[in-house]
N, C-alpha and C positions, 0 to 999 in steps of 0.2 A: 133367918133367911129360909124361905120353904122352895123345894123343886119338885119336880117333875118330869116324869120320862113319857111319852109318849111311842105306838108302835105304827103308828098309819105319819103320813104327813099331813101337815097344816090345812083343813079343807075351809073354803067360806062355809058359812051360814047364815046368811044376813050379816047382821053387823059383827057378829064371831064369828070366833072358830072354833073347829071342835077337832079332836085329836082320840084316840083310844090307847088302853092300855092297861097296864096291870097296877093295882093300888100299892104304894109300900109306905110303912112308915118309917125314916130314917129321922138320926141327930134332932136334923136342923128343921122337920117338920115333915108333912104328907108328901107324895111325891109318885108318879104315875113313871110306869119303867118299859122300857121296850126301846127299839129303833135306836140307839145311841144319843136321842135325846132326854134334857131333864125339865121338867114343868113344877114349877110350883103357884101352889093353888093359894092367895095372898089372903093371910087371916086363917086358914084350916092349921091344923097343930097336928093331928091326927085323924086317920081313918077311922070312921066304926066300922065294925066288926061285920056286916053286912057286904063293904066291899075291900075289904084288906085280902088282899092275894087273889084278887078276884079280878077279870077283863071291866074294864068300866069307861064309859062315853063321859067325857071333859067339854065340855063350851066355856068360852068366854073371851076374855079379852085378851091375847097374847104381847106382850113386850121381851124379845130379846134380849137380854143383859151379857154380857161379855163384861171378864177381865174386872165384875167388881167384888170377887171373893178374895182380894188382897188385903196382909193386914200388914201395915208399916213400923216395925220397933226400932226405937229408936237409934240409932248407932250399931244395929244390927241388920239391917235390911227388911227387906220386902218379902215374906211369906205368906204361901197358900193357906188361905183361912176354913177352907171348906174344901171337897173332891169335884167341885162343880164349876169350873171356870168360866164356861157357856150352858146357860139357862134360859129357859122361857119365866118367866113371871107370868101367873094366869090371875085378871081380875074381873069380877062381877062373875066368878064361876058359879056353873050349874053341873051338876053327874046324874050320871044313873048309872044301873048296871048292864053292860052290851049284852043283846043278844043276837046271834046271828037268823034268828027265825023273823 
């Protein structure tokens, strides 16, 4: 499962969105951090080294996922699979690096 945090909210752009943020690589794959949201970028594994800790512009196709980092054993309950309970899933992503100028 990959995420993603973003620091701006959800803007159009045509037919995406774009969102900013700072690159991290966690666990479970690349993931953009800021604003108390998580974004993952679908199919990235990891940042190169160009934007890892770095402010970086995210487009593409956003899906909200809630409530499916649950994992079910059997006779033992329902636990959290991951720190990500509510994520964006991002597909057909494109980045570059932000710059404010």
């Amino acid at each position: 499962m990959f995420l993603m945090v973003g620091c701006k909210s959800i803007t159009k752009s045509g037919n995406y969105n774009v969102v900013i943020g700072t690159a991290k690589n966690v666990k479970y794959g690349a993931i953009l951090s800021g604003n108390d949201e998580v974004y993952a970028i679908s199919g990235l594994q990891t940042w190169d080294s160009i934007y890892l800790d770095k402010k970086v512009k995210l487009k593409g196709n956003f899906e909200l996922r809630i409530g499916e980092d649950k994992v079910e054993i059997k006779n033992s309950g329902t636990f959290q699979a991951q720190s990500y309970p509510r994520y964006y899933l991002v597909k057909d992503a494109t980045w570059e690096l932000y710059s404010t100028k």
